[in-house]
N, C-alpha and C positions, 0 to 999 in steps of 0.2 A: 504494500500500500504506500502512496506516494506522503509524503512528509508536506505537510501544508506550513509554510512560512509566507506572512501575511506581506513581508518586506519586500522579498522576489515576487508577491505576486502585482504590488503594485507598482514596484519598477518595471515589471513585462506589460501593465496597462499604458503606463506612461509611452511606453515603447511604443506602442503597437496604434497611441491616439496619433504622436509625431506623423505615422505613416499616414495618417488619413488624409485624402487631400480635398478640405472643405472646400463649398460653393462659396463665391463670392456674394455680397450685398444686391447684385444687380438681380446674379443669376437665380437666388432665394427669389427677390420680387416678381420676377418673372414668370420661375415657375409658379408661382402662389397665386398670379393674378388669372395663369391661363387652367390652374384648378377650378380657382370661385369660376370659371367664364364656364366652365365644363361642365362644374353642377348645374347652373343655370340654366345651361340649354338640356339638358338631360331634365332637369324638374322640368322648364315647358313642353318639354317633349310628354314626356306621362301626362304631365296637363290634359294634353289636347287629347291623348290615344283615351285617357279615361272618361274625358267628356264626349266623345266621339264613340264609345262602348255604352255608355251613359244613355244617350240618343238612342246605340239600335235597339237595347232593352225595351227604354219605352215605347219603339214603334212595337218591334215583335210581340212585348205581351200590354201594351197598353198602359203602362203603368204612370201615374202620375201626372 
């Protein structure tokens, strides 16, 4: 069983954050603004397909 020393494990964290190679300020913005744009169009999309579902209910069984 391996020896757990809390000292090496957070010098191999240290290590291992260096290698990361974080996005820049812009590139955050950008991707974040073309998420929110992506929810949006995905929520009016369902919008329309459920009020459009919505619609042939009420013709097929009359309802409402």
């Amino acid at each position: 069983m391996a020896k757990l020393d809390p000292a090496q494990f957070v010098r191999e964290v240290r290590q291992e954050v260096s290698r990361v190679t974080w996005p820049s300020r812009k590139e955050t913005l950008v991707t974040t603004g073309l998420v929110l744009a992506m929810s949006a169009l995905a929520a009016i999309f369902f919008l329309v397909v459920d009020k459009l579902i919505q619609l042939a209910m009420r013709l097929v069984f009359g309802i409402g």
